[in-house]
FIVO-43031 format. One line per field, with one value per residue (C-alpha): residue in three letters; y, x, z; residue number from 1. Coordinates in steps of 0.2 Angstrom, whole numbers, plus 5000, padded with zeros to 4 digits. Example, Ala and Ser with C-alpha at 12.3 -4.5 7.8 and 13.67 -1.06 7.14 Angstrom:
resn <- (ALA / SER)
y <- (4978 / 4995)
x <- (5062 / 5068)
z <- (5039 / 5036)
resi <- (1 / 2)
# end
This chain:
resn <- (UNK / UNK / UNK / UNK / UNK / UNK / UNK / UNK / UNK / UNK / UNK / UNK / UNK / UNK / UNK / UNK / UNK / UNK / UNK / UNK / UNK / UNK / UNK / UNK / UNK / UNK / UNK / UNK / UNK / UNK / UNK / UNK / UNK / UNK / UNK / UNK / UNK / UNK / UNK / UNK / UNK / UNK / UNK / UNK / UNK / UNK / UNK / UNK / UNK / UNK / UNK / UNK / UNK / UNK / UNK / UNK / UNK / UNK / UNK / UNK / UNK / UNK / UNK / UNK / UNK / UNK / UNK / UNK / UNK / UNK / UNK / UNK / UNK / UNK / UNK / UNK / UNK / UNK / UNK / UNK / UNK / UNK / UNK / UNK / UNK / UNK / UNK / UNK / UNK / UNK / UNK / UNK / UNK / UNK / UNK / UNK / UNK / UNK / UNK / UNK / UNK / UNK / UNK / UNK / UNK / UNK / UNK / UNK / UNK / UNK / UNK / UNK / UNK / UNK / UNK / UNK / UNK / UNK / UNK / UNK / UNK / UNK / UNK / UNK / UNK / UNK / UNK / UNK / UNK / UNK / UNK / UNK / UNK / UNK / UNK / UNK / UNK / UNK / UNK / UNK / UNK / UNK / UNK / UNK / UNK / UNK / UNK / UNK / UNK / UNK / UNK / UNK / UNK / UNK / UNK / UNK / UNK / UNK / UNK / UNK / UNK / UNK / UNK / UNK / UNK / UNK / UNK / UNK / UNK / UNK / UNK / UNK / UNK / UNK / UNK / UNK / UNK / UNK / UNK / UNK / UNK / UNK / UNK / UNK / UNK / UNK / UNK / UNK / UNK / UNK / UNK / UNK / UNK / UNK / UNK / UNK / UNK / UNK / UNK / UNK / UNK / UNK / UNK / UNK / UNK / UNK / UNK / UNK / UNK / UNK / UNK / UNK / UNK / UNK / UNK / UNK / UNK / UNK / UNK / UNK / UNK / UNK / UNK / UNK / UNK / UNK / UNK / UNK / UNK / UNK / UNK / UNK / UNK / UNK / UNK / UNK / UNK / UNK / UNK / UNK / UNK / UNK / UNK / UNK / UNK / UNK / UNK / UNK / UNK / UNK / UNK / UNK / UNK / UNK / UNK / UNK / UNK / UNK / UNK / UNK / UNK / UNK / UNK / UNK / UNK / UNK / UNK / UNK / UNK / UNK / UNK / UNK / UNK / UNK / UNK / UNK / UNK / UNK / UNK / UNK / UNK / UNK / UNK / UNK / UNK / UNK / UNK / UNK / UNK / UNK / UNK / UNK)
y <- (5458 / 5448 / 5464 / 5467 / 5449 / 5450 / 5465 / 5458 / 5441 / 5452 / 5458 / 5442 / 5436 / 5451 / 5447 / 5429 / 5441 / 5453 / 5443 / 5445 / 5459 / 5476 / 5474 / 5483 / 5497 / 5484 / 5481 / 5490 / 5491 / 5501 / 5515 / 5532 / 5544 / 5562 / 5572 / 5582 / 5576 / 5576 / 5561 / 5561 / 5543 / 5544 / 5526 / 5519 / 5503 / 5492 / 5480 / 5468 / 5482 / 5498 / 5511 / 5523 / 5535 / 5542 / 5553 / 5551 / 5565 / 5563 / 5567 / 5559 / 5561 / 5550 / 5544 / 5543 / 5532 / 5542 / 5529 / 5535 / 5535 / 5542 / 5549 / 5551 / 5561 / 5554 / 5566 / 5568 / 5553 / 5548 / 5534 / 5525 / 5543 / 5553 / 5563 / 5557 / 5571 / 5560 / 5562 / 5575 / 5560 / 5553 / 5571 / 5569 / 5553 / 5551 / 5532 / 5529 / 5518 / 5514 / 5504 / 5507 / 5488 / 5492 / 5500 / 5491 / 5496 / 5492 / 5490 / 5508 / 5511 / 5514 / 5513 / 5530 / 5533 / 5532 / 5514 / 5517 / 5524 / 5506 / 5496 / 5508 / 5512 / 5495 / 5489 / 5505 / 5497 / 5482 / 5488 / 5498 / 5478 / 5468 / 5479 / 5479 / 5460 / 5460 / 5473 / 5466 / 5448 / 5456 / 5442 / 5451 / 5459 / 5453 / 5452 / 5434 / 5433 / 5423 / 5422 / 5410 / 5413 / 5399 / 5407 / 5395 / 5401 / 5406 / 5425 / 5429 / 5442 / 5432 / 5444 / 5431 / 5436 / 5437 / 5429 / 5415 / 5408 / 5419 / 5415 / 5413 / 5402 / 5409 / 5409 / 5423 / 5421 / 5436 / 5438 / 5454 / 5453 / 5467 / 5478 / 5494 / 5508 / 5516 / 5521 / 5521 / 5507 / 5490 / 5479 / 5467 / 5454 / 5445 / 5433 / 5429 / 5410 / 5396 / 5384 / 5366 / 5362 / 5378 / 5377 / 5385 / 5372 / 5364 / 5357 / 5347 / 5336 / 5345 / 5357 / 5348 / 5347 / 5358 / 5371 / 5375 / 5367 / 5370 / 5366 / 5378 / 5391 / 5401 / 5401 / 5410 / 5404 / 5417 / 5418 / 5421 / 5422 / 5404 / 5398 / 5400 / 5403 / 5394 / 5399 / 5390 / 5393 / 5399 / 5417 / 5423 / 5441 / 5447 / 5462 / 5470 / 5486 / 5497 / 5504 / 5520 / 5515 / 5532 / 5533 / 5517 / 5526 / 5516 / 5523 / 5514 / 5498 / 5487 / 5472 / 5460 / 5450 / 5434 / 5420 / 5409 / 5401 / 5388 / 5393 / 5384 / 5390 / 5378 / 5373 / 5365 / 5371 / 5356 / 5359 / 5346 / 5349 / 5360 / 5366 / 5367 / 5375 / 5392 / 5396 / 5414 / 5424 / 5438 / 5452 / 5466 / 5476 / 5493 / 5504 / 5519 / 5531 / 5543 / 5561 / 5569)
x <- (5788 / 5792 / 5790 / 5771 / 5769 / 5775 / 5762 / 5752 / 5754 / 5754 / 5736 / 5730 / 5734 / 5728 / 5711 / 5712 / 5711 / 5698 / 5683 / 5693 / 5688 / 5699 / 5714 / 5709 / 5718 / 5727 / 5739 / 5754 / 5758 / 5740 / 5743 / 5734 / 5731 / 5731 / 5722 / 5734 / 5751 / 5764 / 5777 / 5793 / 5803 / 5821 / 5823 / 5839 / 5841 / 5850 / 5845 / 5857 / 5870 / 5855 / 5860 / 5847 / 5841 / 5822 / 5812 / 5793 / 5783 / 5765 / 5752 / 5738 / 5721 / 5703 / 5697 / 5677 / 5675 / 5681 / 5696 / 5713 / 5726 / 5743 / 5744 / 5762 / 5772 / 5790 / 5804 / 5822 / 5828 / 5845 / 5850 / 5868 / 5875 / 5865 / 5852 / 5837 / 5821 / 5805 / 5793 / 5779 / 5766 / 5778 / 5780 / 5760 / 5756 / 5750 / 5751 / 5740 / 5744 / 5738 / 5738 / 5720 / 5715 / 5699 / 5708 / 5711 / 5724 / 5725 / 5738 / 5739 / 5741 / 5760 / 5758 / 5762 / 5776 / 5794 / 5802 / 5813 / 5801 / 5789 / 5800 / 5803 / 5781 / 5780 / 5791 / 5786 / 5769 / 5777 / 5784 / 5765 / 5756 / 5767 / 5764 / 5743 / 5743 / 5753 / 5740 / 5724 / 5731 / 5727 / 5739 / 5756 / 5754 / 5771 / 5788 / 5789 / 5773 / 5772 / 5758 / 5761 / 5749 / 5749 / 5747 / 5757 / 5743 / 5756 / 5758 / 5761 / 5772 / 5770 / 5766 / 5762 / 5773 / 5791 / 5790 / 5779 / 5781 / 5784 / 5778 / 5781 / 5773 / 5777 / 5768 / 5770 / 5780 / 5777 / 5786 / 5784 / 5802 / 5804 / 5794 / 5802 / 5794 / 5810 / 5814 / 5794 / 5799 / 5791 / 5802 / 5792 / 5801 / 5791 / 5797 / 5793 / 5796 / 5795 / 5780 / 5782 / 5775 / 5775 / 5762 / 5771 / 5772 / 5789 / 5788 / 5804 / 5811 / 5828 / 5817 / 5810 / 5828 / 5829 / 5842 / 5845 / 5840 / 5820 / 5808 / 5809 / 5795 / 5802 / 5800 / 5804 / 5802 / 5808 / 5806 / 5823 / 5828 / 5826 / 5826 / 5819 / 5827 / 5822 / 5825 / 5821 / 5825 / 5822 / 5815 / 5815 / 5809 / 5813 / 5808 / 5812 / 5801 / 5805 / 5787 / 5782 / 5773 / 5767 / 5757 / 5759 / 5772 / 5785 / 5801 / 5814 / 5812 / 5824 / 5819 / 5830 / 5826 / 5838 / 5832 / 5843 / 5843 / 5849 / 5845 / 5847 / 5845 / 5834 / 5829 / 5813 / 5798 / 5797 / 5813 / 5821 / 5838 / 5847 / 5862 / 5874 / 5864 / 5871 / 5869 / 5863 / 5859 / 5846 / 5851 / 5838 / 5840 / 5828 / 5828 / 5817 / 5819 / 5807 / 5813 / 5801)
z <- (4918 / 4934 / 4946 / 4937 / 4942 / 4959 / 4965 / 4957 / 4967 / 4982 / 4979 / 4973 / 4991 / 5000 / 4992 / 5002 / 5016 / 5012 / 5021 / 5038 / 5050 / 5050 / 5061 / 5077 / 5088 / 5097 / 5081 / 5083 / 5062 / 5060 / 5050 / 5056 / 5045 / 5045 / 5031 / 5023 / 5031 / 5017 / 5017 / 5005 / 5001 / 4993 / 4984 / 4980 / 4968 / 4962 / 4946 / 4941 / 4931 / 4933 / 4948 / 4954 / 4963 / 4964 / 4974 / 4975 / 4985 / 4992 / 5000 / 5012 / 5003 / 5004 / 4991 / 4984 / 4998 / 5011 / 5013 / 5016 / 5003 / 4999 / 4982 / 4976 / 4962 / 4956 / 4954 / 4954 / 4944 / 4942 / 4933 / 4931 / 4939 / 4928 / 4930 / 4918 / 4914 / 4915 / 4901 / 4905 / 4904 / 4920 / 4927 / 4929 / 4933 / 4952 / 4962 / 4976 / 4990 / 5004 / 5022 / 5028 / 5028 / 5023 / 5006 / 4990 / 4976 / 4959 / 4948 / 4941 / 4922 / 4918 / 4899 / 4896 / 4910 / 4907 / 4907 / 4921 / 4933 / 4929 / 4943 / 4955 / 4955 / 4957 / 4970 / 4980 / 4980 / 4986 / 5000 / 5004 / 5000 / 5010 / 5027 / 5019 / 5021 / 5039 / 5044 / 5036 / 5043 / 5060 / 5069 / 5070 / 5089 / 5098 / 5094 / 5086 / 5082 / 5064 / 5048 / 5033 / 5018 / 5006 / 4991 / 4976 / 4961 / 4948 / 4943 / 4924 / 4915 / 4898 / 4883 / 4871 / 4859 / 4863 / 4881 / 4880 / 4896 / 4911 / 4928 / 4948 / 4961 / 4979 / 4995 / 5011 / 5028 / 5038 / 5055 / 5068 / 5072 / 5085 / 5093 / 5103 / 5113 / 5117 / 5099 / 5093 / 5080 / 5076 / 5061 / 5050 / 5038 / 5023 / 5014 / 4999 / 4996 / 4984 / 4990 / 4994 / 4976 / 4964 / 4949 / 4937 / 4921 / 4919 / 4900 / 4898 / 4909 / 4911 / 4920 / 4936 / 4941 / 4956 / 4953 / 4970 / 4987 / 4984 / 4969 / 4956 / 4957 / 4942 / 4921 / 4907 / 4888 / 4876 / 4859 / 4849 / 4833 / 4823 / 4843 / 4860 / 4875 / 4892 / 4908 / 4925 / 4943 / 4961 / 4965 / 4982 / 4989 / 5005 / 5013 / 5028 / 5035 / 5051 / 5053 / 5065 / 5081 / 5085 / 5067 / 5057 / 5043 / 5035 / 5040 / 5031 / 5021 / 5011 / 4997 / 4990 / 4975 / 4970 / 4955 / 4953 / 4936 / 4922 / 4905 / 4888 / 4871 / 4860 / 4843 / 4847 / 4855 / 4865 / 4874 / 4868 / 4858 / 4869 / 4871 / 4887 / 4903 / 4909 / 4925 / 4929 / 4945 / 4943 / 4959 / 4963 / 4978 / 4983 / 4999 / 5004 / 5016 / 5026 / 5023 / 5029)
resi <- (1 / 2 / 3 / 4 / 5 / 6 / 7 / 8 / 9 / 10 / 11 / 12 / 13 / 14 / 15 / 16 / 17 / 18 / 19 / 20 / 21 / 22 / 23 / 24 / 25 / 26 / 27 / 28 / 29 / 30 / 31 / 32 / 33 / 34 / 35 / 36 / 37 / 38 / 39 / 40 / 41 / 42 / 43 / 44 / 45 / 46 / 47 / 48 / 49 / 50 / 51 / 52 / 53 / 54 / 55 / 56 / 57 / 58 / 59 / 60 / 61 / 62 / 63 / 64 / 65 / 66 / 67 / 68 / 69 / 70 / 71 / 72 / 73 / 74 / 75 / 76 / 77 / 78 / 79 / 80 / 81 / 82 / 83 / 84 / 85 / 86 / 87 / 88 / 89 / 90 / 91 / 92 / 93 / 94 / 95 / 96 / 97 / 98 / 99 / 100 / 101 / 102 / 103 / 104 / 105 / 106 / 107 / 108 / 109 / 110 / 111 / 112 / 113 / 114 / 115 / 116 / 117 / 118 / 119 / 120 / 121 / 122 / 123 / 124 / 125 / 126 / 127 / 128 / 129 / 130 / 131 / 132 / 133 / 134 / 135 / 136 / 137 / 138 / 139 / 140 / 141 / 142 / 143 / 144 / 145 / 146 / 147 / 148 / 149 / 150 / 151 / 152 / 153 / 154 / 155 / 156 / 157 / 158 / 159 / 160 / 161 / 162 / 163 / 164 / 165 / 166 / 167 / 168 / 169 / 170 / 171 / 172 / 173 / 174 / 175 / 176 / 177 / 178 / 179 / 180 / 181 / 182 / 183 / 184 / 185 / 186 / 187 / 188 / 189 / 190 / 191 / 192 / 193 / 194 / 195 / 196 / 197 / 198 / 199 / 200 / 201 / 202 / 203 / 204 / 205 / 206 / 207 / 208 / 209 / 210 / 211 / 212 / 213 / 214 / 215 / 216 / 217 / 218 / 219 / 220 / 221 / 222 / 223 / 224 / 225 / 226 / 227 / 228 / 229 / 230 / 231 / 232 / 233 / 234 / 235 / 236 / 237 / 238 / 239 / 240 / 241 / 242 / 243 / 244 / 245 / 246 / 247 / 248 / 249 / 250 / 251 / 252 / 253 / 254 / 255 / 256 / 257 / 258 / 259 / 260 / 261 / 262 / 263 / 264 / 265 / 266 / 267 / 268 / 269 / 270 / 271 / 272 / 273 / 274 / 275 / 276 / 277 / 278 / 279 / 280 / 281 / 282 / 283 / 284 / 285 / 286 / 287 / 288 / 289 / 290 / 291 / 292)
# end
């Protein structure tokens, strides 16, 4: 699953990080913390045809470790104008975040939660690991200032079976695009972007050809009946934040997801005999709001 990948990619590249020092007071994205404080996000999404609405409700905990997390519940649910009731295993399961840079997330467990509520877990933890690595980076203090995290080491969502190629090569481009005292509001904007040579395998020739103006950083080989489908492309992930300078909080952010892509249906497993290529575009869209 692409969006499994690309948290997962995110944490791979705050690890790069973690032998840095704590960003210090002087950062004005540092998040501070408030035992007890409880924080509400309404997300709204757009998945190429899939509408949404969502509500996740938390809760600002330590952990073991005495760090500072955000423990959140999902509820309200709509899906394509409908309301949808999540499964009781959903209706208990609890996601921590966090944006102490001294914090580490995993990937939680969502084998037992409702489908619909996997990409919307994830790509709240997104939003949460994109403003970690800005804070952890420690380098974003003035308006303009600027971090780009060579990252490139490809990210799976290949199952083995069905897909049998699935993977993204990006790196980070971080930019503190404004900060303003008058309305207590820093904005940050990360790019996700393809890197100057992506190290996701390319198995037939037809596939090296770039489909848009930068090498392609995206592949998919699927598994059909009596054939395989291949897809290639470029995937790019943008994500703009408008983060609280009185206590760090995320007020409002948006992510936009584009992979633009050729695919061909094969007979081979080579990727030879193919027919005509199709072009696809894959749109994802997400926002979150503070409630309260």
């Amino acid at each position: 699953m692409r969006i499994t990948a690309r948290v997962f990619a995110i944490l791979s590249s705050s690890a790069l990080l973690a032998a840095q020092s704590p960003a210090d007071d002087h950062n004005p994205l540092l998040r501070q913390y408030r035992e007890g404080e409880a924080l509400v996000y309404s997300m709204k999404g757009l998945n190429e045809s899939w509408q949404y609405t969502i509500q996740a409700e938390g809760i600002v905990k330590r952990d073991a470790a005495g760090t500072y997390i955000e423990e959140y519940r999902w509820t309200h649910l709509v899906s394509d104008g409908q309301v949808f009731a999540l499964s009781p295993e959903s209706q208990a399961f609890r996601q921590q975040l966090s944006l102490d840079p001294n914090s580490t997330r995993a990937i939680p467990d969502l084998s037992k939660v409702d489908p619909k509520l996997i990409g919307p877990a994830l790509d709240f933890m997104t939003f949460y690991s994109d403003l970690w690595l800005a804070i952890k980076t420690g380098h974003l203090a003035h308006p303009g200032d600027h971090f780009y995290l060579k990252y490139g080491t490809p990210s799976s969502w290949a199952d083995g079976s069905r897909v049998l190629v699935g993977e993204t090569s990006i790196d980070f481009d971080l930019t503190l695009q404004s900060v303003n005292p008058s309305d207590h509001m820093a904005v940050l904007l990360v790019r996700h972007v393809p890197p100057e040579k992506p190290q996701v395998p390319l198995a037939a020739g037809w596939m090296q050809t770039p489909v848009t103006d930068t090498p392609n950083n995206w592949v998919q080989f699927v598994k059909v009946p009596g054939k395989y489908l291949a897809s290639v492309g470029q995937e790019t992930f943008t994500v703009e934040l408008k983060v609280s300078l009185t206590d760090g909080k995320i007020l409002r952010g948006s992510l936009d997801n584009s992979v633009k892509t050729i695919a061909r249906t094969c007979n081979d497993k080579a990727l030879t005999q193919c027919d005509t290529p199709q072009s696809h575009k894959i749109i994802r869209k997400i926002e979150i709001s503070l409630a309260h």
